[in-house]
LUMVORO-279127 format. One record per residue (C-alpha): chain; z, x, y. Coordinates in steps of 0.2 Angstrom, whole numbers, plus 2048, in hexadecimal, padded with zeros to 3 digits. Layout:
% LUMVORO-279127
<pt A, <Z, X, Y>>;
...
***
This chain:
% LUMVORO-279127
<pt A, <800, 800, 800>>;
<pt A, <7F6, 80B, 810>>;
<pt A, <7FA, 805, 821>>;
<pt A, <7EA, 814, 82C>>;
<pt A, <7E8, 817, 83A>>;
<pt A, <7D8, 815, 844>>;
<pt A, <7D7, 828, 846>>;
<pt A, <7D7, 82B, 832>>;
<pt A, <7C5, 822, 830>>;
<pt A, <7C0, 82F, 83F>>;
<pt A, <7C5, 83C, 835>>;
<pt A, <7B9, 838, 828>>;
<pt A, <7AB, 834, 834>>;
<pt A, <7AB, 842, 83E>>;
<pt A, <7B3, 84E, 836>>;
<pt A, <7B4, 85E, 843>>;
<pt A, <7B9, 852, 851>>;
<pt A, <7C4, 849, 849>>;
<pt A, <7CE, 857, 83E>>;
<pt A, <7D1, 85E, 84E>>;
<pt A, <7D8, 852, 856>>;
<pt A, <7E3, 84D, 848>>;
<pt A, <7EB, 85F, 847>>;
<pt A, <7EE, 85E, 859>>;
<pt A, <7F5, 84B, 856>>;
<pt A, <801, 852, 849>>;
<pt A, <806, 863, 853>>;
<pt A, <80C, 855, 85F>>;
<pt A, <813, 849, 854>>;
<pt A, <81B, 857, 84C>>;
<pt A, <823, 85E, 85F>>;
<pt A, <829, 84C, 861>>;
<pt A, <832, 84A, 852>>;
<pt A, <83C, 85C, 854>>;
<pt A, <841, 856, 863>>;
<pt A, <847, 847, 85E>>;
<pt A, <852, 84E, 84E>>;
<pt A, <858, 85C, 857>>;
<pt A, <860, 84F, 867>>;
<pt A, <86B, 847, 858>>;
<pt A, <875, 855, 85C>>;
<pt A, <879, 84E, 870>>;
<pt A, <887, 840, 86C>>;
<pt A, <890, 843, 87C>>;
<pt A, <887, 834, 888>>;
<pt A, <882, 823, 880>>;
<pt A, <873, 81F, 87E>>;
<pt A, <871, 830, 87A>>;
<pt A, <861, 83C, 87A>>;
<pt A, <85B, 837, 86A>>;
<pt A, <85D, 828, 86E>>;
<pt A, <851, 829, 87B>>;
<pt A, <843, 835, 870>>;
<pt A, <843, 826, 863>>;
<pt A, <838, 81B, 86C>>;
<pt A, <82E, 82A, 870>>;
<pt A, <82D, 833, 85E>>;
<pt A, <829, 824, 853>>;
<pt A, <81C, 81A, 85D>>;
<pt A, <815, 82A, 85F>>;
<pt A, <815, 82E, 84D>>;
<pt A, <811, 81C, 847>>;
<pt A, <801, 81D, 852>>;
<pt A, <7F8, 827, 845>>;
<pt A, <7FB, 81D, 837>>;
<pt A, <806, 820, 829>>;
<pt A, <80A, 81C, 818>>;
<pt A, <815, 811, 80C>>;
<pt A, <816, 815, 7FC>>;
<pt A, <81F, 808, 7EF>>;
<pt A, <82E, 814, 7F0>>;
<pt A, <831, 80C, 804>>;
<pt A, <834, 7FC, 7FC>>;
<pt A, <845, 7FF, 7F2>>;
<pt A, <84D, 809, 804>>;
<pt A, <845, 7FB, 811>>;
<pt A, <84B, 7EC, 807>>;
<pt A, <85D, 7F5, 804>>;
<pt A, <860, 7F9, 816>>;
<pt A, <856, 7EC, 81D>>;
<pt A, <861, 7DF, 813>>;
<pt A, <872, 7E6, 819>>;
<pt A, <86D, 7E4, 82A>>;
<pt A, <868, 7D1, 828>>;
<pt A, <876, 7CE, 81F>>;
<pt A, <880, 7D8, 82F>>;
<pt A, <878, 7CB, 83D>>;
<pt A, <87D, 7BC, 82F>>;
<pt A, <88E, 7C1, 831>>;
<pt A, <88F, 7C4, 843>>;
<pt A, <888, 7B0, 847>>;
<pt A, <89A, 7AC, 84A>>;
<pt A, <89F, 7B9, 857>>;
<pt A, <88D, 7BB, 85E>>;
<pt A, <898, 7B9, 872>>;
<pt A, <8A1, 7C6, 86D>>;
<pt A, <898, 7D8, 874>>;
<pt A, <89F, 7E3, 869>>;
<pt A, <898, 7DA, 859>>;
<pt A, <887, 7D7, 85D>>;
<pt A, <885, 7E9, 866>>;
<pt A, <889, 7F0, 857>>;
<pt A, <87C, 7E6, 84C>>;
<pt A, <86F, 7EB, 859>>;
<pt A, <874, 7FD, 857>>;
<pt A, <873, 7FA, 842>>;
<pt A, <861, 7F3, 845>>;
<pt A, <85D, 803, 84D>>;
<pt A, <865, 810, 843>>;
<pt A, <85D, 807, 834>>;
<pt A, <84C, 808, 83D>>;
<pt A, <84D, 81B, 83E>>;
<pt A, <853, 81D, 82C>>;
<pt A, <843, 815, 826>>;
<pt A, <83A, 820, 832>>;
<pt A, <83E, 82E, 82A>>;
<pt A, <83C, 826, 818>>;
<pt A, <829, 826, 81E>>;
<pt A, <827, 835, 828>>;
<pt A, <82E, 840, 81A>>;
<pt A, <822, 838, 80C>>;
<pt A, <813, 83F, 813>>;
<pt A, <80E, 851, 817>>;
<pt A, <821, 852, 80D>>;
<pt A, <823, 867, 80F>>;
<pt A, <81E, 867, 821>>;
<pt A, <828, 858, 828>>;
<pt A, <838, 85C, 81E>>;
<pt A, <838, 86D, 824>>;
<pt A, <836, 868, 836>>;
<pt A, <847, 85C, 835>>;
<pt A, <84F, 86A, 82C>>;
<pt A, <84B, 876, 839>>;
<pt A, <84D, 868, 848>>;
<pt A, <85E, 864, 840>>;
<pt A, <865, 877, 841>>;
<pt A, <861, 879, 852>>;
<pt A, <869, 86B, 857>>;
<pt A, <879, 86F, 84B>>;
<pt A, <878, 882, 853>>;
<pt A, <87B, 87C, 863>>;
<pt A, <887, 871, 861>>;
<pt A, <891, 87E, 857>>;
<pt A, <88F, 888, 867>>;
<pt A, <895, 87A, 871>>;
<pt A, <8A4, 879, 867>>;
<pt A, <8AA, 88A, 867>>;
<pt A, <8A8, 88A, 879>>;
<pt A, <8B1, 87C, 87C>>;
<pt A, <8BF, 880, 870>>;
<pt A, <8C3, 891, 878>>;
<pt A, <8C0, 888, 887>>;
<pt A, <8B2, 894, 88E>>;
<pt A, <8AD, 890, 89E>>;
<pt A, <8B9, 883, 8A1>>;
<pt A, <8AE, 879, 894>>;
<pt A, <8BF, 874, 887>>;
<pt A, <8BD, 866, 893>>;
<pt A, <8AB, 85F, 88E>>;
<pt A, <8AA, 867, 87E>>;
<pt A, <8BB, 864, 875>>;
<pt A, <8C8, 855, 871>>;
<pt A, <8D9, 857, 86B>>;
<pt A, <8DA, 868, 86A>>;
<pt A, <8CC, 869, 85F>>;
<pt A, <8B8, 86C, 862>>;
<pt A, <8AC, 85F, 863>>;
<pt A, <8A0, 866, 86A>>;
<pt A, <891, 85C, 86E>>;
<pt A, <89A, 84D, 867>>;
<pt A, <8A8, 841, 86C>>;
<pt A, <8B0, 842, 85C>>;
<pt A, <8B7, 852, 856>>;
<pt A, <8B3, 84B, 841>>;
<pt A, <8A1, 847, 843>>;
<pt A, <89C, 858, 84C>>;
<pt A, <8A3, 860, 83E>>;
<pt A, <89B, 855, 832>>;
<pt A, <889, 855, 83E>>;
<pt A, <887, 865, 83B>>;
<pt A, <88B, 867, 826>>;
<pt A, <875, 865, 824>>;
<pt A, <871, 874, 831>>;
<pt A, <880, 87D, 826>>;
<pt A, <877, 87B, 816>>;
<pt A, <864, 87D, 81A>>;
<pt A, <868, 88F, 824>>;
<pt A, <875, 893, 813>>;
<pt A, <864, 88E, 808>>;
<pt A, <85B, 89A, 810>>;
<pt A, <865, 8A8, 810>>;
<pt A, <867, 8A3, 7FB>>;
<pt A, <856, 8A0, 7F8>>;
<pt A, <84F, 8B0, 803>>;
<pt A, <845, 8A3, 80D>>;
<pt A, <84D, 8A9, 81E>>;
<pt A, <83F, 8B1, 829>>;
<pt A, <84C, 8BA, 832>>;
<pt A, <85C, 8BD, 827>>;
<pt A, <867, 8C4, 834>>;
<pt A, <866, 8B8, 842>>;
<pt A, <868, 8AB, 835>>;
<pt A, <877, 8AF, 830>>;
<pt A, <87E, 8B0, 841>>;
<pt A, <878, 89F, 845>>;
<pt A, <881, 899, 837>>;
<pt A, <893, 8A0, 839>>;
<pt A, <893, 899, 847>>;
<pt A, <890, 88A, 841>>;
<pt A, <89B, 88D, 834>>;
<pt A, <8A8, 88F, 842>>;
<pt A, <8A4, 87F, 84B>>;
<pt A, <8A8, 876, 83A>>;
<pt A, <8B9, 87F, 83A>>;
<pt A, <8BF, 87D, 84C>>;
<pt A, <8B9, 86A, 84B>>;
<pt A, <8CA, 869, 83E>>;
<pt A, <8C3, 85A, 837>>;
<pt A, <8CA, 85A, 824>>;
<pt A, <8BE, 850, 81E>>;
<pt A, <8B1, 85B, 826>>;
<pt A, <8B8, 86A, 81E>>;
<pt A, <8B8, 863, 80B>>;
<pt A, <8A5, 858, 810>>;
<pt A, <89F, 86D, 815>>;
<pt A, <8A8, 874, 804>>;
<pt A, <8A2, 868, 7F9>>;
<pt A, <890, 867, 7FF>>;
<pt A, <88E, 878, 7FE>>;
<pt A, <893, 87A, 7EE>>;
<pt A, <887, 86C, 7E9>>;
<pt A, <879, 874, 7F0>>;
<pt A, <87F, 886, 7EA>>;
<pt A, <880, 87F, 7D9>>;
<pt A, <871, 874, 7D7>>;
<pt A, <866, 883, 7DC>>;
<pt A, <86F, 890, 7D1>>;
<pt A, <86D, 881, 7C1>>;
<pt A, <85A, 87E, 7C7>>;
<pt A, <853, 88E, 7C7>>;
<pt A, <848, 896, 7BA>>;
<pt A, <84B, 8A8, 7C0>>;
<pt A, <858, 8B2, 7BA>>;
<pt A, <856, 8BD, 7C9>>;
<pt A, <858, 8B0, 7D6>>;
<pt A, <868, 8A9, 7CD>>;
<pt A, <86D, 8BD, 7D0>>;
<pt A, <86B, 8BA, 7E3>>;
<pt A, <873, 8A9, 7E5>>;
<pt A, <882, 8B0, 7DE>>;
<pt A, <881, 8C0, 7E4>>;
<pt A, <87F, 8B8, 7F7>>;
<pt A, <88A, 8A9, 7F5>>;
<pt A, <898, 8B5, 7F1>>;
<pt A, <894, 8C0, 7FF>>;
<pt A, <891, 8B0, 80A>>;
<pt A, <8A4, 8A9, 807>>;
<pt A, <8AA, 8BC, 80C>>;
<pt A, <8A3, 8BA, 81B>>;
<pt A, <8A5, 8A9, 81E>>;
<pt A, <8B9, 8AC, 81A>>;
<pt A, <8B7, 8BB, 827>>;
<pt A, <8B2, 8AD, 835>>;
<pt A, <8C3, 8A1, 82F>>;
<pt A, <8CE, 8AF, 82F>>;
<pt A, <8C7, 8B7, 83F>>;
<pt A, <8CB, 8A4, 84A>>;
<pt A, <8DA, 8A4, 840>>;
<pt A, <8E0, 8B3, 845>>;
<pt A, <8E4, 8A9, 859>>;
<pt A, <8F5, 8A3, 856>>;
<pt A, <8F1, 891, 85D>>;
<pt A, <8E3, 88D, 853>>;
<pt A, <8EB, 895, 842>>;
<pt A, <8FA, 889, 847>>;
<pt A, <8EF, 879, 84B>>;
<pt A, <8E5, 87E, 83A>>;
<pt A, <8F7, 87B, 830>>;
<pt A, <8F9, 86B, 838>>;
<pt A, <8E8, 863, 835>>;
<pt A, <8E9, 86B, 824>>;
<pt A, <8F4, 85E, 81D>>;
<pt A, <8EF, 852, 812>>;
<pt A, <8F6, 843, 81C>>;
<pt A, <8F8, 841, 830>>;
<pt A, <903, 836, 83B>>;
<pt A, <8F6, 829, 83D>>;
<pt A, <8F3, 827, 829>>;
<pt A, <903, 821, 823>>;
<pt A, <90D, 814, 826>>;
<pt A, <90A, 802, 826>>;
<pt A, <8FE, 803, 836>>;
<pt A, <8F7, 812, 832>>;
<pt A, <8E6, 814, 82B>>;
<pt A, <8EA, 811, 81A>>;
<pt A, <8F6, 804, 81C>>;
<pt A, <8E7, 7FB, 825>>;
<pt A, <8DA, 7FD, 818>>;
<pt A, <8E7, 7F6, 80D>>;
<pt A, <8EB, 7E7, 813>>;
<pt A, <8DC, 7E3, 817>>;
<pt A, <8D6, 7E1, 806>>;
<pt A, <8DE, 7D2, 801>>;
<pt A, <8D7, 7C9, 813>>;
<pt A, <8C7, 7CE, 80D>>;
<pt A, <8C5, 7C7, 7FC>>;
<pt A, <8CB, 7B6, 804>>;
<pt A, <8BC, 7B9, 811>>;
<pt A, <8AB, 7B8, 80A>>;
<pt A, <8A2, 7BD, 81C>>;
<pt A, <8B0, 7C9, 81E>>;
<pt A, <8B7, 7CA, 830>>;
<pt A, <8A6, 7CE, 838>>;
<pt A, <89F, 7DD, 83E>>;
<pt A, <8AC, 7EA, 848>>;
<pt A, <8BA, 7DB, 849>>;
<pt A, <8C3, 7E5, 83B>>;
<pt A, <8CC, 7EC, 84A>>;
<pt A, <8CE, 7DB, 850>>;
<pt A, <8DA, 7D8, 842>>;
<pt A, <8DF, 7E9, 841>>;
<pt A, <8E0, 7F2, 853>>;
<pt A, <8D5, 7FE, 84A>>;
<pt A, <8C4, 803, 842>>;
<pt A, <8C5, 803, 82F>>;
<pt A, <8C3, 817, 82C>>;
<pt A, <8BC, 814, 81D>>;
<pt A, <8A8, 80E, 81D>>;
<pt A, <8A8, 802, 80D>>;
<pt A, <8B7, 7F9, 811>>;
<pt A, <8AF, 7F9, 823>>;
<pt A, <89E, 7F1, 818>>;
<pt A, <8A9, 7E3, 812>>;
<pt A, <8B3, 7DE, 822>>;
<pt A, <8A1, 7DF, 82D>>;
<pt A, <896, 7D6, 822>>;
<pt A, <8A1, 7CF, 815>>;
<pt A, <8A0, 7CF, 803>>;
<pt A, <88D, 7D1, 800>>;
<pt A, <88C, 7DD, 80E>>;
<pt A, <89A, 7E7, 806>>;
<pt A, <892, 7E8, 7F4>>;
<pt A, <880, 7EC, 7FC>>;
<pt A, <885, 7FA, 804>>;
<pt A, <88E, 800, 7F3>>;
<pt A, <87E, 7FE, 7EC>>;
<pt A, <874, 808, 7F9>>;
<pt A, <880, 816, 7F7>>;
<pt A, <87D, 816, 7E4>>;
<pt A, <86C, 814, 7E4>>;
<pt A, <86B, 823, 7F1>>;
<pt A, <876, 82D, 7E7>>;
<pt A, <86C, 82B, 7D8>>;
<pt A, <85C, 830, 7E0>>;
<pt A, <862, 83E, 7E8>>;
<pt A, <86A, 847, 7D8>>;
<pt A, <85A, 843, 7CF>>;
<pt A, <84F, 84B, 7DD>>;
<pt A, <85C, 858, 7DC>>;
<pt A, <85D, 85E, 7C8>>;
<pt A, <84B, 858, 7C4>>;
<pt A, <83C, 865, 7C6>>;
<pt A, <832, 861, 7D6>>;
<pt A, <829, 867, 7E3>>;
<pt A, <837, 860, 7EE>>;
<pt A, <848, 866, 7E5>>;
<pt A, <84B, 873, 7F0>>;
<pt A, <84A, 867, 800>>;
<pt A, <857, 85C, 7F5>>;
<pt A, <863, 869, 7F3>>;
<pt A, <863, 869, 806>>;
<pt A, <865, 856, 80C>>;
<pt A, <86D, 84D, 7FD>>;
<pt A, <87D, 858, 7FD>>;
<pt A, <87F, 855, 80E>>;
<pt A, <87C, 842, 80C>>;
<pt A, <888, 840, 7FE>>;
<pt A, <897, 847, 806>>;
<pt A, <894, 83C, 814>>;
<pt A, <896, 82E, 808>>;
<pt A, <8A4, 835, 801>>;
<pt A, <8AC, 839, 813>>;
<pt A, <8AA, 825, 814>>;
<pt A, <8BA, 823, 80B>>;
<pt A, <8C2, 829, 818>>;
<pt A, <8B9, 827, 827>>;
<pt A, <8AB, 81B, 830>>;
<pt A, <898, 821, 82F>>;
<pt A, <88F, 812, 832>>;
<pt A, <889, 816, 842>>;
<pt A, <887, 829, 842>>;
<pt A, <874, 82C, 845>>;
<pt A, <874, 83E, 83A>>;
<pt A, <878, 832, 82A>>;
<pt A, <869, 827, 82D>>;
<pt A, <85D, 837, 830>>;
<pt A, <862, 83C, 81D>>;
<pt A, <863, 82D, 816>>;
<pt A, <851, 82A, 819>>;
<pt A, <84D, 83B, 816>>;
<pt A, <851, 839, 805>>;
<pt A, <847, 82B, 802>>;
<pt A, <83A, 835, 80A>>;
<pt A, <83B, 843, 7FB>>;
<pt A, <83B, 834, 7EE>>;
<pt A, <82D, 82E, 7F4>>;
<pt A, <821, 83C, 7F5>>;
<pt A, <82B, 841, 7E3>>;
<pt A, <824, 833, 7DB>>;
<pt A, <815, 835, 7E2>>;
<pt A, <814, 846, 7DE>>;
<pt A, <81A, 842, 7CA>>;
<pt A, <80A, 833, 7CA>>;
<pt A, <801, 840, 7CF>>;
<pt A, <807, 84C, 7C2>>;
<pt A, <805, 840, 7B4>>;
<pt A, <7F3, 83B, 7B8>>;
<pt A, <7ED, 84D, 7B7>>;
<pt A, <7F8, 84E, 7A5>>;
<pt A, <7ED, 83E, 79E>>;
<pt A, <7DE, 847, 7A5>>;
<pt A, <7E0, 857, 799>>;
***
């Protein structure tokens, strides 16, 4: 199922012209669309930069036609569904600003997930690649804003630090340090792989974005970064057919932590950050226990919701509560009640089932797998314990993946069409 664009016939019928014009086309697409991933770092001012870049990236890229392949149809009914089922349950509170606002938001950040569902299905390599690179620009300088803003340099702790702890480019502390986990894990890819074209400056860029994780003292950014490594480390060492290249991923991860425990120890060694690390380090904080606290909330919320079917309706669990949920699938249930609840279960398992295949199963695309997956599954796993349903970095992965499937199963038709032929 094709959706072309007028310029695709001129290809054909003038062939000179029109290949020309369509590499220049795609140069431009291609400038847009960096742009627009690497302003997902700028979170400071609402709407923010890539907000803006949206309305110019993907008219721009939807101009020239594209594609949808039958994998688009498991991802756009999925999302598209939960966000239907979201306006059904805001009906009731549709006065209320808050509510409706935040469906419009859902409507949007669904539209860019399925953007780059279809803008990572064709010309697969190049495009994924591009965000890769887009998204590690943008995750360096937020990094740089946060260190800035934590030692306060310039007079920046101010703009570029909350509560004692870097936030860099963001308002919140938690999601700069969970924002930049994917520029983390495409430069540490590199270096393990010996795809870096220059090794050196690579691994500069990502101490320091290894430090902007640290000084953001968000817990659950700390495991999300540990765990996803790990992942990616060890689906890349299990996937390999080369004995030598299983030699340099261990031989660099275990250079890699030694110099990554270098960068800890080297903050740690300021009296006021080693101290504040001891605090945040604890399992529990002051605003988690107790009968108000954020777990005290989730749990009594549970038995309102099984008596609810639409739930409370979307972001009045703080009506109820004085408080958001912190937890993103009881924050499913209390927005768009009970359907809304498992449906978002279900696109969170579905994902999660796609990504580990395109991770462990040989294809072309495996290695740009080992990249976004990890970083998408420990943001589903930070969703225990945190809300993420409108943090616009999930959304660009999310729809990356189904990009990978898509050209994936693409590729394998492909692959067994050739077999049948021999």
């Amino acid at each position: 199922m094709s959706v072309t664009a007028a310029y695709s016939g001129a290809i054909e019928t003038i062939p000179a012209r029109g290949i020309r014009f369509a590499d220049k086309y795609q140069r431009i697409v291609n400038i847009a669309v960096w742009i627009f991933v690497a302003t997902a770092a700028i979170s400071l001012v609402e709407p923010s930069p890539y907000d803006f870049t949206f309305f110019l990236a993907i008219p721009l890229w939807a101009f020239g036609g594209f594609t949808i392949h039958r994998s688009f149809v498991a991802p756009y009914f999925l999302l598209v569904g939960y966000t239907i089922l979201g306006y059904l349950a805001v009906v009731p509170y549709w006065s209320e600003a808050g509510s409706a606002l935040f469906e419009y938001q859902s409507t949007y950040l669904t539209a860019t997930g399925l953007f780059y569902a279809l803008f990572l299905a064709e010309r697969t390599f190049t495009r994924a690649e591009l965000i890769l690179n887009a998204y590690a620009f943008g995750a360096f300088v937020a990094a740089v804003c946060a260190v800035l803003g934590y030692f306060n340099v310039g007079g920046l702790g101010s703009v570029f630090s909350l509560y004692g702890r870097a936030s860099g480019t963001f308002k919140d502390p938690n999601v700069l340090g969970s924002y930049i986990i994917l520029g983390e894990l495409y430069l540490m890819q590199s270096l393990l792989l010996g795809r870096a074209r220059f090794p050196p400056l690579t691994l500069v860029v990502l101490f320091v974005i290894v430090a902007g994780i640290f000084l953001s003292f968000s817990r659950g950014s700390w495991g999300a970064t540990m765990v996803s490594t790990l992942l990616m480390i060890g689906s890349a060492f299990a996937t390999t057919h080369s004995g030598k290249m299983r030699k340099r991923i261990a031989t660099f991860t275990f250079i890699a932590v030694g110099l990554a425990a270098l960068v800890v120890l080297g903050l740690l060694s300021n009296p006021s950050t080693h101290d504040f690390f001891l605090q945040r380090a604890a399992l529990t904080q002051d605003y988690d226990a107790g009968e108000t606290g954020r777990f005290g909330n989730q749990l009594h919320s549970l038995p309102m919701l099984l008596e609810r079917f639409m739930g409370f309706g979307p972001q009045r669990f703080r009506v109820y509560f004085g408080l958001d949920p912190h937890n993103s699938y009881i924050g499913a249930f209390a927005d768009g009640g009970w359907l809304g609840g498992l449906l978002n279960i279900f696109i969170v398992g579905v994902t999660s089932f796609v990504g580990f295949r395109l991770m462990f199963k040989d294809s072309p695309y495996q290695r740009l797998a080992q990249v976004y997956f990890p970083a998408l599954l420990v943001f589903y796993l930070q969703a225990f314990q945190i809300d993420i349903d409108h943090w616009r970095h999930v959304y660009i992965m999310l729809g990356s993946v189904w990009g990978l499937e898509a050209a994936r199963r693409k590729w394998a038709a492909t692959e067994a069409q050739r077999r049948a032929s021999v």
